[in-house]
NUMI-393766 format. One record per residue (C-alpha): z, y, x; residue in three letters; residue number from 1. Coordinates in steps of 0.02 Angstrom, whole numbers. Example, Ala and Ser with C-alpha at 12.3 -4.5 7.8 and 13.67 -1.06 7.14 Angstrom:
<site z="390" y="-225" x="615" residuo="Ala" num="1"/>
<site z="357" y="-53" x="684" residuo="Ser" num="2"/>
end
This chain:
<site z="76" y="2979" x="-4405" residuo="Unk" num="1"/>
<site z="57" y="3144" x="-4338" residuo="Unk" num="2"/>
<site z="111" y="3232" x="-4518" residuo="Unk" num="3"/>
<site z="254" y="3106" x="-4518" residuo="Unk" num="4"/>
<site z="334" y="3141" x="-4347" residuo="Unk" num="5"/>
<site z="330" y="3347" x="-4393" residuo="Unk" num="6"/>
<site z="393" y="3302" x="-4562" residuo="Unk" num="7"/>
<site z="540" y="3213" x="-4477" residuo="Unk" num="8"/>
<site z="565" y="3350" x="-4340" residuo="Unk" num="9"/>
<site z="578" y="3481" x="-4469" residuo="Unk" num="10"/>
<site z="722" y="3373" x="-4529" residuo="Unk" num="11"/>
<site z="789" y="3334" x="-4369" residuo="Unk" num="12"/>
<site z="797" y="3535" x="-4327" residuo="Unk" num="13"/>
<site z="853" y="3579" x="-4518" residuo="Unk" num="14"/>
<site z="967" y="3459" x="-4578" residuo="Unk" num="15"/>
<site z="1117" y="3553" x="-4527" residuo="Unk" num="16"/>
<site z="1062" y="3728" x="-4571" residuo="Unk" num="17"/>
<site z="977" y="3697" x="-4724" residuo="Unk" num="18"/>
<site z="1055" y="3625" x="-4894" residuo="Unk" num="19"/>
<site z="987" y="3466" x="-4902" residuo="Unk" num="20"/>
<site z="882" y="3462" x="-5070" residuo="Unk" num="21"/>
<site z="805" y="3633" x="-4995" residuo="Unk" num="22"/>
<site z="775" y="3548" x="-4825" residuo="Unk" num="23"/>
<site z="709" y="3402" x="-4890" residuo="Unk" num="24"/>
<site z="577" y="3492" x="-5029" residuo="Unk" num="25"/>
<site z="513" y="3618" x="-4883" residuo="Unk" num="26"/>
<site z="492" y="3441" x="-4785" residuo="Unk" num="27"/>
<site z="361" y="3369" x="-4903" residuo="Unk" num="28"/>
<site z="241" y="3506" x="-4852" residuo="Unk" num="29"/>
<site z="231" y="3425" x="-4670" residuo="Unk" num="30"/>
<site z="202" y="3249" x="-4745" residuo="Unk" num="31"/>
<site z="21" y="3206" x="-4790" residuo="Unk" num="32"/>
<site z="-29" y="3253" x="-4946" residuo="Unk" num="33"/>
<site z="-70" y="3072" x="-5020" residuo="Unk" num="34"/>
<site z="134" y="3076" x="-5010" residuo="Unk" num="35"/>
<site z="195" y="3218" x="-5093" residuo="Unk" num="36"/>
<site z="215" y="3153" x="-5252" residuo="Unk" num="37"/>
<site z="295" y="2996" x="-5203" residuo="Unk" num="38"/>
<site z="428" y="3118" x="-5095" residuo="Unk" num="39"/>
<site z="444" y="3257" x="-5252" residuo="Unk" num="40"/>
<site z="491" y="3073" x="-5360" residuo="Unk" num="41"/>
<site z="605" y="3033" x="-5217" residuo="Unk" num="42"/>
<site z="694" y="3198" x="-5259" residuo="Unk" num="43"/>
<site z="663" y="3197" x="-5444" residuo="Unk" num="44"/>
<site z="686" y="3042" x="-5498" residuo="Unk" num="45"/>
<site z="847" y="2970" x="-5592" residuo="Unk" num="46"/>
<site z="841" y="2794" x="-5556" residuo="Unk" num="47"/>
<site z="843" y="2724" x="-5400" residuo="Unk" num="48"/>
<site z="758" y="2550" x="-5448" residuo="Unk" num="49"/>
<site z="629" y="2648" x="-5546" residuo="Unk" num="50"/>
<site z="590" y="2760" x="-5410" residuo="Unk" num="51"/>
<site z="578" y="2593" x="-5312" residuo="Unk" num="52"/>
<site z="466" y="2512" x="-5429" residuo="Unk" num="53"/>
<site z="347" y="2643" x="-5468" residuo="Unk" num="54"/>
<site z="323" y="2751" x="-5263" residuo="Unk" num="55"/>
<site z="404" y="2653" x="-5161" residuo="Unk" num="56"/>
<site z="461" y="2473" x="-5119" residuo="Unk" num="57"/>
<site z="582" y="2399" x="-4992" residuo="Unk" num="58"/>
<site z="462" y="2349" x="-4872" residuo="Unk" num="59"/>
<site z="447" y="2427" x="-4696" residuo="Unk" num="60"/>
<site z="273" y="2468" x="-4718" residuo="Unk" num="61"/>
<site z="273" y="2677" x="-4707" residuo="Unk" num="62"/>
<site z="189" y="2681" x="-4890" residuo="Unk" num="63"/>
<site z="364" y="2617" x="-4928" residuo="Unk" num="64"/>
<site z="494" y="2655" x="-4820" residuo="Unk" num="65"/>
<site z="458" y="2847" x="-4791" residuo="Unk" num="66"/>
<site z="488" y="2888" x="-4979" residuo="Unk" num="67"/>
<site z="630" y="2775" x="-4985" residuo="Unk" num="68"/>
<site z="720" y="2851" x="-4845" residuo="Unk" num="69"/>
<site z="671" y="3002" x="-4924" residuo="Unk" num="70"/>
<site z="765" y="2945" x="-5075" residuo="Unk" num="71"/>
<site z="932" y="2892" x="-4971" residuo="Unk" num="72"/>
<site z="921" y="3061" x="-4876" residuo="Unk" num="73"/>
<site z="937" y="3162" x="-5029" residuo="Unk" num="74"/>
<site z="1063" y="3039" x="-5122" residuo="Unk" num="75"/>
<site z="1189" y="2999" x="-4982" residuo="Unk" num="76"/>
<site z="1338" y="3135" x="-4932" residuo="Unk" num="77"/>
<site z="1403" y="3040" x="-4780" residuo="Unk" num="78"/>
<site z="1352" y="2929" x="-4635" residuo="Unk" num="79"/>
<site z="1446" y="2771" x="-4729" residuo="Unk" num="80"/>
<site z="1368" y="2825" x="-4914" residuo="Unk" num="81"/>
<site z="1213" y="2803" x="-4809" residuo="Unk" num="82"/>
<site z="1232" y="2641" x="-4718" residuo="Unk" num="83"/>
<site z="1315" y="2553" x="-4875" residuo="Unk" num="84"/>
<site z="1158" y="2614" x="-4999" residuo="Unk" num="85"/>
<site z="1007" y="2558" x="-4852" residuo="Unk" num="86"/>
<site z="1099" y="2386" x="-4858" residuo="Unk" num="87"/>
<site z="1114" y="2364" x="-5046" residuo="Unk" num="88"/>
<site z="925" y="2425" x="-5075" residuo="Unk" num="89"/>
<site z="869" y="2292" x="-4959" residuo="Unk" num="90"/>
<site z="700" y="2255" x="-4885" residuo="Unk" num="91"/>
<site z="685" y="2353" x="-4729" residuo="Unk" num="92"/>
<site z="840" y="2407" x="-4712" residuo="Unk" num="93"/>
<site z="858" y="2402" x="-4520" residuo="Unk" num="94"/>
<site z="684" y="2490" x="-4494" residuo="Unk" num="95"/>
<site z="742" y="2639" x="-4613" residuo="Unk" num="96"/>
<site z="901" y="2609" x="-4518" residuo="Unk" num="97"/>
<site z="847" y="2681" x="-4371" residuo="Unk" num="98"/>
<site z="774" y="2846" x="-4434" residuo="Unk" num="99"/>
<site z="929" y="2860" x="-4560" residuo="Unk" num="100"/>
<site z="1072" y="2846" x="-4443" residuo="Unk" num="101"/>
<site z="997" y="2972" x="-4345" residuo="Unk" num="102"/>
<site z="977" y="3079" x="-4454" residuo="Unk" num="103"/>
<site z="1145" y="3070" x="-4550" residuo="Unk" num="104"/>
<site z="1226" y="3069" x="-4347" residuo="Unk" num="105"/>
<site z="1185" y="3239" x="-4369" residuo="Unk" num="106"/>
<site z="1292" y="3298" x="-4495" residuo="Unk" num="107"/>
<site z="1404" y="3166" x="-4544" residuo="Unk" num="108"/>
<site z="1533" y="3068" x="-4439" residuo="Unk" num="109"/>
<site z="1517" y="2884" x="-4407" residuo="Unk" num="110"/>
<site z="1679" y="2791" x="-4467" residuo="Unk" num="111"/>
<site z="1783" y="2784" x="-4323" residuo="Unk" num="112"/>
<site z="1839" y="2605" x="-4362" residuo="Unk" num="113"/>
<site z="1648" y="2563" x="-4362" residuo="Unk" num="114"/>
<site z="1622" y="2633" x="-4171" residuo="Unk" num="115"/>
<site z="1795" y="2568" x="-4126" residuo="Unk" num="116"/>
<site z="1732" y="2392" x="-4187" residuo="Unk" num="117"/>
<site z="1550" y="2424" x="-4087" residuo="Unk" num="118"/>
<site z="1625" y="2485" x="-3934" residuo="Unk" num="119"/>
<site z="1767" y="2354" x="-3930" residuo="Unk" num="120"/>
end
């Protein structure tokens, strides 16, 4: 867990300096190595489903979310792109919820008709 939470930090302290493909390959080095091929296919990969199928999985078990929220992070351009792609993976999708939207808070804006409709 330890690798995991300084893989995410480096994120958390990168993701608006670095580009994000950059950010996110220099991240895999933090992650324990029984994971860095599953993150490389997270980045590598053409299709989603076969990513899915083959390193990943929907569940919220770490062996499966952490290279699927990999995936999203390096797919997604905006906070929305994000939230609408977790839900139609499925699974999990409030568990990689959580780490996602804080993430993408970071550089992306929330919908304003989204925190209008939460705060109303």
């Amino acid at each position: 867990y330890r690798q995991f939470f300084d893989m995410f930090d480096y994120i958390f302290d990168n993701i608006a300096h670095l580009p994000r493909v950059e950010l996110l390959k220099n991240a895999i080095k933090f992650a324990p190595e029984t994971y860095h091929e599953k993150l490389e296919k997270a980045l590598s990969m053409e299709n989603t489903r076969d990513f899915i199928k083959q390193y990943a999985g929907i569940a919220c078990h770490i062996p499966q979310s952490v290279p699927l929220i990999f995936r999203i992070l390096n797919q997604c351009s905006s906070y929305q792109d994000m939230v609408e792609t977790n839900i139609r993976l499925g699974g999990a999708s409030g568990e990689r919820a959580m780490l996602l939207g804080a993430i993408f808070a970071q550089v992306s804006e929330i919908p304003q008709e989204w925190s209008q409709m939460v705060n109303d």
